[in-house]
Backbone as CSV, one residue per row, in Angstrom:
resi,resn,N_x,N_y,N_z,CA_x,CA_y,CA_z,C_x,C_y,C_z
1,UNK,7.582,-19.484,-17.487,6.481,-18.655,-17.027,6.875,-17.936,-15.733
2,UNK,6.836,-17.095,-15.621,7.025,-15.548,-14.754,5.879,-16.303,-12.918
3,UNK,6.600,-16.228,-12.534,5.593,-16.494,-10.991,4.973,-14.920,-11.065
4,UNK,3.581,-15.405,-10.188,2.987,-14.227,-9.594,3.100,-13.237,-8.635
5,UNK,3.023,-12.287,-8.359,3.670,-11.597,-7.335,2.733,-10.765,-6.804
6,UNK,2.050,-10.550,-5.356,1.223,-10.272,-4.479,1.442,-9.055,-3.645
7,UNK,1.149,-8.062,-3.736,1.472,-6.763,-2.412,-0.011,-6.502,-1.729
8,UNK,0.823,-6.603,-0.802,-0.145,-5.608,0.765,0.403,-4.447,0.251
9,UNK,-0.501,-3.136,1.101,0.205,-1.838,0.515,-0.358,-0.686,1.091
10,UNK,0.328,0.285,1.984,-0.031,1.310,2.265,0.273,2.844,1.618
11,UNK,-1.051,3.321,1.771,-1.353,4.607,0.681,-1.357,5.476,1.719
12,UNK,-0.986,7.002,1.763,-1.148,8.118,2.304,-1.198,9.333,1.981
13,UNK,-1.401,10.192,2.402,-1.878,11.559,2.027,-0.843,12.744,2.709
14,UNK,-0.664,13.797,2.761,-0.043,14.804,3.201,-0.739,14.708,5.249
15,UNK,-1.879,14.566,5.302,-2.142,14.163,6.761,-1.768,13.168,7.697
16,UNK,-1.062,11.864,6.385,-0.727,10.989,6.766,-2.111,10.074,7.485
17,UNK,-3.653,10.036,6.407,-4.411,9.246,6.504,-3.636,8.123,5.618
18,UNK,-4.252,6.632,6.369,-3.397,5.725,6.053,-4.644,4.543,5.402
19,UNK,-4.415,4.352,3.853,-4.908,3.311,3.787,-4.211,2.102,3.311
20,UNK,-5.219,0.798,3.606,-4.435,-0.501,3.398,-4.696,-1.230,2.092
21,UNK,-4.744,-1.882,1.347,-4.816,-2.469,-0.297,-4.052,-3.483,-0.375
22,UNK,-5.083,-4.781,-1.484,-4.109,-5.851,-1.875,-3.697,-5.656,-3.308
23,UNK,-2.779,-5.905,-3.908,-3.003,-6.059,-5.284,-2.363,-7.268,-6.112
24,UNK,-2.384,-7.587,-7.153,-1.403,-8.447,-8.092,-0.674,-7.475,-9.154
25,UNK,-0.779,-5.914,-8.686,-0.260,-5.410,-9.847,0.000,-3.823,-9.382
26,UNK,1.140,-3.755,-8.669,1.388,-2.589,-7.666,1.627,-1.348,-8.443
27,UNK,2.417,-1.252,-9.572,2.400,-0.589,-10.590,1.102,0.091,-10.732
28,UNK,0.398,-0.484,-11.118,-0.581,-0.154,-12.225,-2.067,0.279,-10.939
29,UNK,-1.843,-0.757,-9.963,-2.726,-0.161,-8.882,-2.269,1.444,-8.236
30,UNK,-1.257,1.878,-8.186,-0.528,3.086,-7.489,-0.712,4.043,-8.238
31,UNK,-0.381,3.733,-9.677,-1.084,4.953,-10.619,-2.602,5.115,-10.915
32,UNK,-3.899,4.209,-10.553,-4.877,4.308,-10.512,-5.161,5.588,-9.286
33,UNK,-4.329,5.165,-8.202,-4.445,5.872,-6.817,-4.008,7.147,-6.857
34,UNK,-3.388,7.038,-7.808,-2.787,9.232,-8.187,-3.399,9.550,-9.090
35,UNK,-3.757,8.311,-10.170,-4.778,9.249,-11.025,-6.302,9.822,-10.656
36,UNK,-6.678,9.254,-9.147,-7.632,9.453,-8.818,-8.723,8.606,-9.336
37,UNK,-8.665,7.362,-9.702,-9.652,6.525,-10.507,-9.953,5.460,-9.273
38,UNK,-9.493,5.340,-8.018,-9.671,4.213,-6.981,-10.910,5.065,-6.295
39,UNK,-12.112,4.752,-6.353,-13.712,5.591,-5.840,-13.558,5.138,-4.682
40,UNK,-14.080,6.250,-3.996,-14.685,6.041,-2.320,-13.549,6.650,-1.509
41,UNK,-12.995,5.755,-0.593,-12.064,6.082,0.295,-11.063,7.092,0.079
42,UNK,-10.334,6.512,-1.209,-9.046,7.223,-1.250,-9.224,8.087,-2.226
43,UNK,-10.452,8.381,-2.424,-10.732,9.314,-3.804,-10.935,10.568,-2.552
44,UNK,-11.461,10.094,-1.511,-12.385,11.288,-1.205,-10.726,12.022,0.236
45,UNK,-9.856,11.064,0.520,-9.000,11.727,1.179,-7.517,11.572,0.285
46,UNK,-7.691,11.653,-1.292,-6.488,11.495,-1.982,-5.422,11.049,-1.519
47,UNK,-5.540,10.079,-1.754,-4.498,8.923,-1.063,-3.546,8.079,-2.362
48,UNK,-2.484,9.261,-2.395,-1.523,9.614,-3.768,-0.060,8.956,-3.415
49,UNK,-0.033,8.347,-2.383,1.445,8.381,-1.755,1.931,6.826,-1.432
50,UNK,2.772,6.328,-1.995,2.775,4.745,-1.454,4.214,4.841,-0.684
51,UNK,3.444,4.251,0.699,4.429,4.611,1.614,5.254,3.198,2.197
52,UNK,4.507,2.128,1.699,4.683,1.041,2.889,4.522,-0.284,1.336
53,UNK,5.183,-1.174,1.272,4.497,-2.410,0.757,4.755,-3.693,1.116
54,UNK,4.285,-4.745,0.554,5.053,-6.281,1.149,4.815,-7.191,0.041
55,UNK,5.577,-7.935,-0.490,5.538,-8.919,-1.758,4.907,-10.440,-1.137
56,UNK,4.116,-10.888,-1.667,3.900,-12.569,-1.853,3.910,-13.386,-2.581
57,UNK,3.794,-14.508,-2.467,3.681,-15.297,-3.484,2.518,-15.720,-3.838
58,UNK,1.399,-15.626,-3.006,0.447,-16.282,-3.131,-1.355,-14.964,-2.417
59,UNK,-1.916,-15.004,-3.198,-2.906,-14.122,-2.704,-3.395,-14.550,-1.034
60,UNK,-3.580,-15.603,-0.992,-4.229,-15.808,0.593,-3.480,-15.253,1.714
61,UNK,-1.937,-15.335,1.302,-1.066,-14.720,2.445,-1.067,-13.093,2.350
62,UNK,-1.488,-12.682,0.880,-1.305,-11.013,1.072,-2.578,-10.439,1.658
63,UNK,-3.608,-10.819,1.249,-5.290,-10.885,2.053,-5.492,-11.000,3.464
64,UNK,-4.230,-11.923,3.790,-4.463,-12.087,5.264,-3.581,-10.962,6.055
65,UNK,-2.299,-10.621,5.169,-1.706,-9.610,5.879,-2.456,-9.054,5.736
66,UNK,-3.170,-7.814,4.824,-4.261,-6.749,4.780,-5.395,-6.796,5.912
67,UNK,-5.713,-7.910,6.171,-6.776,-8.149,7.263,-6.213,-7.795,8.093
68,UNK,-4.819,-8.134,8.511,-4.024,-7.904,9.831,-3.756,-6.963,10.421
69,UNK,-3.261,-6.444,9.176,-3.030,-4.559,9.100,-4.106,-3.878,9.665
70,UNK,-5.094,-3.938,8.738,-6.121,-3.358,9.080,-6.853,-3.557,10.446
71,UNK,-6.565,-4.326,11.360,-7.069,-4.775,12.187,-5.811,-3.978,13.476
72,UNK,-4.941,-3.584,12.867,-3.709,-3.123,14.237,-4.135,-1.394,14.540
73,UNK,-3.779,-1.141,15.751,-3.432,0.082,16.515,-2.903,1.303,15.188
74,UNK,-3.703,2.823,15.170,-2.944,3.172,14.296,-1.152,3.356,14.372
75,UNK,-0.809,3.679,15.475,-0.017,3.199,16.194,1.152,2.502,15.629
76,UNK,0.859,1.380,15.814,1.695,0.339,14.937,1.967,0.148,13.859
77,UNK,0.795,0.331,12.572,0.716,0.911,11.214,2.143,1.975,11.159
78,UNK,2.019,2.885,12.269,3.083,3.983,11.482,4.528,4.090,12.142
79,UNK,4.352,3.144,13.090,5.985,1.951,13.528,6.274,1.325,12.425
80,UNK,5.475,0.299,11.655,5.492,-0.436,10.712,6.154,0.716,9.303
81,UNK,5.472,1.337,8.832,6.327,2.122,8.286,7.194,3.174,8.130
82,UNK,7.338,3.327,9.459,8.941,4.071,9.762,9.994,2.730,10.052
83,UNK,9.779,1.695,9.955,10.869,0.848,9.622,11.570,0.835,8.717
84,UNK,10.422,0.528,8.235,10.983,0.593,6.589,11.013,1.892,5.629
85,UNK,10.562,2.621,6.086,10.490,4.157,5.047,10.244,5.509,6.640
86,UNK,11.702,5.429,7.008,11.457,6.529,8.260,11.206,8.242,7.540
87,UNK,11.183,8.599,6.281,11.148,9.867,5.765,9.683,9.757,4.858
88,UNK,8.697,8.734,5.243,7.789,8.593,4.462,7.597,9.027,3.278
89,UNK,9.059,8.337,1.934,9.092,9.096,1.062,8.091,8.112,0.488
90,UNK,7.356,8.824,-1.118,6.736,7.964,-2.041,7.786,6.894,-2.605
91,UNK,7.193,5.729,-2.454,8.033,4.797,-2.909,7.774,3.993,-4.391
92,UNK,6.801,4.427,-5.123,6.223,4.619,-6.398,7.438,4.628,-7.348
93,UNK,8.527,5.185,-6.842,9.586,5.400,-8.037,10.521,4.194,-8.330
94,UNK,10.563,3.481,-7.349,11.325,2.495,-6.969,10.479,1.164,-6.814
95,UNK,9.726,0.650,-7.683,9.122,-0.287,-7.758,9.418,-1.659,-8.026
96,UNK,9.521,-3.146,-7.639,10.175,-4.263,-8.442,9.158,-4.242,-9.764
97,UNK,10.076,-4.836,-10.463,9.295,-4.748,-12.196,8.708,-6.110,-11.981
């Protein structure tokens, strides 16, 4: 049996509005987010772009990063992903299976 696998995950837009998301299914959540089917937030500032993510093993630890995130300086959010993605490319293409 296949372990489960957990992402934190940041979404962005051409303005570089930044949102935060948990999922169990990064795939399939990222294409909801371009198809425009995620209501409210990221519907209303199209938030098409996955710029940032983080794997877990376990939901409580990816929930709590998301809380964390969401809780930091915007600031730091976009330190955080110029670490890891300094050309803020979409990283959608390059997904773990």
């Amino acid at each position: 049996m296949r372990k489960k696998t957990y992402y934190t995950y940041i979404m962005t837009n051409s303005s570089k509005t930044l949102y935060i998301g948990v999922t169990n299914n990064i795939r399939e959540r990222v294409l909801e987010h371009k198809a425009g089917k995620t209501k409210g937030f990221t519907e209303k500032y199209k938030l098409k772009k996955l710029v940032y993510y983080e794997e877990f093993d376990n939901i409580y630890d990816a929930i709590a990063r998301e809380k964390q995130l969401k809780n930091w300086h915007r600031q730091w959010k976009i330190d955080l992903i110029e670490k890891m993605n300094p050309g803020w490319d979409d990283l959608s293409n390059n997904l773990p299976d």
